[in-house]
N, C-alpha and C positions, 0 to 999 in steps of 0.2 A: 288759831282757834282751837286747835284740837293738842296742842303741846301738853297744858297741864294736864289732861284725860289720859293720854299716853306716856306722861315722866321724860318728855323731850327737854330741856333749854333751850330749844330752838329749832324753828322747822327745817327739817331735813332733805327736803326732796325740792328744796329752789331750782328755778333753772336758769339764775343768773349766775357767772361761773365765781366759786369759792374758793380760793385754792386751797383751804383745811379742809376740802369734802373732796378732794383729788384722790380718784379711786386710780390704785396701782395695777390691779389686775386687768386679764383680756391683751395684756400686750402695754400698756400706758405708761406704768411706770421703765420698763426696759427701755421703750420709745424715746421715753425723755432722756432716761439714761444717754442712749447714742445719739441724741439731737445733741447735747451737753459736748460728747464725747467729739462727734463733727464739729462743731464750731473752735473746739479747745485746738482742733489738730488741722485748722484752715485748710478747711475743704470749700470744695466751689457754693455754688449755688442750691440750696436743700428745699425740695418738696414735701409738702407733705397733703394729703389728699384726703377726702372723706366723704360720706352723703350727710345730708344737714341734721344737726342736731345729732349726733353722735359723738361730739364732744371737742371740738377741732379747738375753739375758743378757750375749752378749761387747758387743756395742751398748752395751750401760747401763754395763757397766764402763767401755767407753772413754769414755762422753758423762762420768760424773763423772771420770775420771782428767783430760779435757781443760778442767772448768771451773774459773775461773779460783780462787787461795786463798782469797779475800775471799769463795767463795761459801761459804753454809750449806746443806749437801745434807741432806736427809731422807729417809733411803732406806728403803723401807717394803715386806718380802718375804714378808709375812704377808697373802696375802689377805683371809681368813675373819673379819675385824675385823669388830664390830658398829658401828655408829655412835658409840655413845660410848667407844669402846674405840679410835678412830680416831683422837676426837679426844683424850684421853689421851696418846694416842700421840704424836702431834704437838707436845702439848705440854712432855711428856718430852722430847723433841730439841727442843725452844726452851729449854729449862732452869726450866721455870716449875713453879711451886709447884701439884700438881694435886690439895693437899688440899682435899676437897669438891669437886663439880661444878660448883657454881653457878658462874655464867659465864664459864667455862673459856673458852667462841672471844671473849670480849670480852678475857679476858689475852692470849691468844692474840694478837688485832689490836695488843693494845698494844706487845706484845714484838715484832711485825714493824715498829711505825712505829718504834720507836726503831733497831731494825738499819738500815731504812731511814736515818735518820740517819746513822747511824755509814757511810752507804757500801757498806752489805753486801744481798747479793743471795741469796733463798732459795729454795732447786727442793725440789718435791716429788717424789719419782720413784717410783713406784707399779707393783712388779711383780708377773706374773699377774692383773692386774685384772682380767679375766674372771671369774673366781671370787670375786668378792669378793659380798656380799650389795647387791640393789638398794638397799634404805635407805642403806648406807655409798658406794654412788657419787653418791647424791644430798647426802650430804655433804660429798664432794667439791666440789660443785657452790656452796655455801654457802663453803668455803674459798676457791674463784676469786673470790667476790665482793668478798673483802677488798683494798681499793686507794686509796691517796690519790695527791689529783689524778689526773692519766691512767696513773696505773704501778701494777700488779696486784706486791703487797708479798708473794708465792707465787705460782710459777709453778707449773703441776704438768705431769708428764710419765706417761703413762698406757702402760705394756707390755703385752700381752695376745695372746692366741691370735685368730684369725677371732673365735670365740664373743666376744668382748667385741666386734665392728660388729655381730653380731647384738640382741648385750644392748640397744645404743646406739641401733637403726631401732625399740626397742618405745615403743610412745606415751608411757607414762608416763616415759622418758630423753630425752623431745624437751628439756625444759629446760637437762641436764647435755649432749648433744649439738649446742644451739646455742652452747654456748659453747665447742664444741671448735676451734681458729680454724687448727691443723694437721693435719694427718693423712699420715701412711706405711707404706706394707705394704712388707714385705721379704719376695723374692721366691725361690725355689728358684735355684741353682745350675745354668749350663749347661753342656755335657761341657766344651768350651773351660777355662769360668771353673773348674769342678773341674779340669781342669790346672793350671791358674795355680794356684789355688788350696793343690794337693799339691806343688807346686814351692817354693813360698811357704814353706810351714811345713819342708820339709827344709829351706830354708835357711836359715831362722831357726831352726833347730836344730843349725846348724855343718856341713850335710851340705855338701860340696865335689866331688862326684862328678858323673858325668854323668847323665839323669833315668832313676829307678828306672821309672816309670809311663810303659807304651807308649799309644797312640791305644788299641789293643783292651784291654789293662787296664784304661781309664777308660771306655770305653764300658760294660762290666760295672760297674763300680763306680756310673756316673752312672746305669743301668739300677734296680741294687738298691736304690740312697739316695734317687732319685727328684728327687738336687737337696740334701739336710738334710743343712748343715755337719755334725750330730754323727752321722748315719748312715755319713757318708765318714769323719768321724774315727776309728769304731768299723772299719768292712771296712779301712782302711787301718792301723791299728795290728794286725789281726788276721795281715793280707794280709803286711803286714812279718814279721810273727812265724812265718808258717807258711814263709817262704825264710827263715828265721834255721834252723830245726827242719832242713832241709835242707841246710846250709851253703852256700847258694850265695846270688850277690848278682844273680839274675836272677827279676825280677818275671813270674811269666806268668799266663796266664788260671786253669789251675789251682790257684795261690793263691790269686787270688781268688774264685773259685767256693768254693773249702773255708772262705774268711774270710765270706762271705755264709752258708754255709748254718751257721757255725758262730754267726753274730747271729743267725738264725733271720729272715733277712731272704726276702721273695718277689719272684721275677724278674718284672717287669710284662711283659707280651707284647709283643717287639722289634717295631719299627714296618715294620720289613719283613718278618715274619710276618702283622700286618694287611693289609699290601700285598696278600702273597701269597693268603692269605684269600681280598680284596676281588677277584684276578682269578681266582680260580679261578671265584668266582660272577656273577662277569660274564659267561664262557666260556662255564658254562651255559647262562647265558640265551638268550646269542646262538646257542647249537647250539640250542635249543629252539625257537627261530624260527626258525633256518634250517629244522629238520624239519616243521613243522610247515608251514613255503611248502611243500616239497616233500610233503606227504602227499597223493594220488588229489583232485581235485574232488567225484570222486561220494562220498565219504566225509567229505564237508564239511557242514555242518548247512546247509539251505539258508536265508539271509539273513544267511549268516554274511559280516562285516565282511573280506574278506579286506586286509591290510597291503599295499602297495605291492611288486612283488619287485623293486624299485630299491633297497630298504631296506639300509643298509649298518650291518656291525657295530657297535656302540656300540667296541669294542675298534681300531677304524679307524679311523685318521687322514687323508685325503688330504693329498699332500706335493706344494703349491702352487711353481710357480719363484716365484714373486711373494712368498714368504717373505724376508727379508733373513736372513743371517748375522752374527751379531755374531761381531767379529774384535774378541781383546784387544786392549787399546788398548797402543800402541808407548810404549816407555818417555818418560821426560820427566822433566825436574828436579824434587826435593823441590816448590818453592816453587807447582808445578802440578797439586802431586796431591792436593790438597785441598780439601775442602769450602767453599762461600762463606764469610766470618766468621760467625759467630753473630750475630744482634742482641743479645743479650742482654748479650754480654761488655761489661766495665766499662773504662773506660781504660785502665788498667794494662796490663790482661791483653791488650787491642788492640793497645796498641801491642807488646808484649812478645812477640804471636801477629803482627804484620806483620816484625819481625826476626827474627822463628826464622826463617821460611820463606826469608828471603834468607841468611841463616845457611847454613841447613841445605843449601842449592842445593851447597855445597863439601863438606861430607860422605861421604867413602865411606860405602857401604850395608855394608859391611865391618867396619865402627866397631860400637862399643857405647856402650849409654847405659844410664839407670838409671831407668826409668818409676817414679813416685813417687805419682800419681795417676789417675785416668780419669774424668771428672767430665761424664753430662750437660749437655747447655746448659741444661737450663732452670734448673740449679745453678750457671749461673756466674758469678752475681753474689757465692761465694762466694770466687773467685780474687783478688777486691779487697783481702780481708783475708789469704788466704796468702800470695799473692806477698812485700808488702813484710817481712813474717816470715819465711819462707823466705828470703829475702836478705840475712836478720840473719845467720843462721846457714849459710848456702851460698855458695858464690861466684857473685854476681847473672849475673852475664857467663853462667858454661854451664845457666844454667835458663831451656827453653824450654818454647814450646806447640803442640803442632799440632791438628788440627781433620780428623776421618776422619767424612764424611757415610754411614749405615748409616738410609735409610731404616726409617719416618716420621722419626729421632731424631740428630741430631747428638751427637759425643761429643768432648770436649776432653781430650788427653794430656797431663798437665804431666809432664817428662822432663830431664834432667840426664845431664850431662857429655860425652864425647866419647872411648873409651877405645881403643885398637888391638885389645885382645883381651878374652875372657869374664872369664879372671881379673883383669885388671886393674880392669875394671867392678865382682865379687863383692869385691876388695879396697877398692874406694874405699864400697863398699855398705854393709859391716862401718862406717866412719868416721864414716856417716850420724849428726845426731844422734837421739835416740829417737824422740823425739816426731814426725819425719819419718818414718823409720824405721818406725815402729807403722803408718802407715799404709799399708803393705803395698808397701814397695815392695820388687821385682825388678830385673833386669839382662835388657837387649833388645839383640838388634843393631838396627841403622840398617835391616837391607834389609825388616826386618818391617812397617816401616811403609808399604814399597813392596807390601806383599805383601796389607796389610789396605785399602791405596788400590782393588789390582787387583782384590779378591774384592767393594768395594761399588762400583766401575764397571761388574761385570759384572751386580751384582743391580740395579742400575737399569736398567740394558740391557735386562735381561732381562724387567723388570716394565714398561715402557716400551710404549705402543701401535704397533704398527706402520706405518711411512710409507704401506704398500701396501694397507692394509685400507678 
């Protein structure tokens, strides 16, 4: 309704899963990355975990859209299977003959050793497992066991809610639990990543304008969703629609407020309402003891403990000279404003992260580029296998990496091209091929990178013990 008003081709904010609207950031596209990476290098049994509507569905579409043709997927979105209804199941997608039951998983093993033959690779992929009956995950547990020589001839991949790690710590799933050999929880949305996030998907829906969503509109929004992709998708398609009703192409807090209360969504209490809260009843206390030093002696219980009247407010600070000031740190070339290298990085990506950064030293901060990934280190033995892909299809030369340290956790930007201006970036963005593309990438300028150096220089500063103490 509201596309043409806004320059959309198409509405943005569905919540049925797309896989050309797969947002890479918040952890997503790394995820996939190693879901990709585990199945390639036959690992056991892989979890993966989440609260509803935080995106578990778009995951699984992308994990089979990315594996390779040669694979045989078995996608299975019927929880509520009884065990032998499981394995029917199963055996229906092997193409096998499931008249009579008798020994259905021995056809079963036989139809895998021969794919194995042929070269062919089979995932099981099993969503809503949570709900699925205890007897049917212990079946599952008898289908991982199928394997000749060292190679498991089914791999399976387990989707679920929190309640499936509960299902999994009860005694009687110690067995299907020791054979779980991966595990990942996908994690809520933070106000930032819900930027990226609503930025993303307008533009993977043709939006060319400048950002509809201010800081205070997404704090409201990040407020009511709590973080769940399909929460933001719902206040943000609503939030659209109630400035479409208005004819104007300005997003404010009153649309969103009317898009939340119209999902029947609740405002958690803003964290600086707890602040405030928390000093008023501190205030308290501390008038309470101040009155109570000063109430008469003779009106004091005798043997009563009186408190020191040195006692200083809980709400008081003393302001030491012997504090040091941290003063931002004075500008300095790309190639300095970065995190140590990761250990973990693989060759490629080492060498490929020691020439960006002499690269990048010529760069105006001015420039645009086109962030393609954002990949924890402890996922970056994943960049071994994209890089040399990525340079089938991209020009090897403007695909770099840099390295932004955000205590405890290092993060790895894989980023692209070099452009004078924003549209020249969203034009070369469009060009991308999909399957890059899909993984969420945006258009940055160069000075952002300065700007995310300066804000985790300060937080280490700042968490840093002091010289003087």
């Amino acid at each position: 309704m509201y596309c043409d008003h806004f320059g959309l081709q198409q509405a943005p904010f569905r919540i049925t899963p797309q896989v050309e609207y797969f947002y890479a950031g918040a952890q997503r596209g790394p995820l996939l990355q190693a879901l990709l990476f585990a199945i390639e290098h036959d690992e056991g049994i892989i979890r993966i975990s989440g609260e509803v509507g935080i995106g578990k569905t778009m995951l699984c579409r992308m994990l089979i859209e990315q594996l390779p043709a040669t694979t045989l997927v078995i996608y299975i979105t019927n929880p509520s299977l009884n065990p032998a209804e499981l394995i029917a199941t199963v055996a229906h997608e092997l193409e096998i003959d499931t008249t009579g039951d008798h020994g259905l998983l021995r056809k079963i093993e036989h139809r895998l050793i021969g794919l194995h033959g042929q070269g062919r690779r089979v995932i099981a992929i099993i969503d809503e497992a949570h709900a699925m009956p205890r007897e049917s995950l212990d079946q599952i547990r008898l289908l991982s066991n199928l394997e000749i020589g060292p190679r498991k001839l089914m791999q399976i991949v387990l989707f679920g809610q929190p309640e499936l790690d509960e299902i999994l710590e009860e005694r009687a799933m110690r067995s299907l639990r020791e054979r779980i050999t991966q595990s990942f929880i996908l994690t809520p949305l933070d106000r930032q990543q819900i930027r990226d996030y609503l930025r993303f998907r307008l533009r993977a829906a043709g939006y060319k304008g400048p950002d509809l969503f201010s800081d205070n509109v997404v704090k409201l929004m990040a407020r009511a969703s709590q973080g769940l992709i399909r929460r933001v998708n719902i206040i943000a398609d609503k939030t659209l629609l109630a400035a479409f009703a208005e004819n104007t192409h300005s997003i404010t807090a009153q649309h969103v407020t009317a898009a939340i209360q119209d999902a029947h969504y609740r405002h958690p209490p803003p964290i600086r309402t707890v602040l405030i809260c928390l000093g008023i009843g501190a205030l308290l206390v501390g008038a309470m003891l101040f009155s109570w030093q000063q109430w008469p002696s003779t009106t004091k219980t005798q043997g009563t403990n009186v408190p020191p009247t040195g006692l200083a407010s809980p709400l008081q600070r003393p302001q030491t000279s012997e504090e040091p000031l941290v003063a931002p740190p004075p500008p300095s070339p790309l190639s300095e404003r970065y995190a140590p290298i990761p250990e973990q990085l693989g060759p490629q990506a080492r060498a490929r992260l020691v020439a960006s950064r002499a690269d990048m030293d010529h760069i105006s901060d001015q420039q645009w580029f086109l962030q393609l990934r954002s990949i924890p280190a402890s996922n970056a033995p994943t960049l071994e296998h994209f890089i040399p892909s990525a340079s089938k299809a991209i020009d090897p030369a403007q695909l770099r990496l840099f390295v932004v340290k955000n205590d405890p956790k290092q993060t790895i930007g894989v980023i692209y091209g070099n452009y004078p201006s924003a549209q020249a970036a969203y034009a070369d963005l469009a060009r991308l091929p999909a399957w890059i593309k899909a993984g969420g990438a945006f258009a940055r300028p160069y000075k952002a990178l300065r700007q995310e150096k300066t804000k985790a220089t300060a937080n280490a500063a700042a968490s840093a013990p002091s010289n003087g103490t």
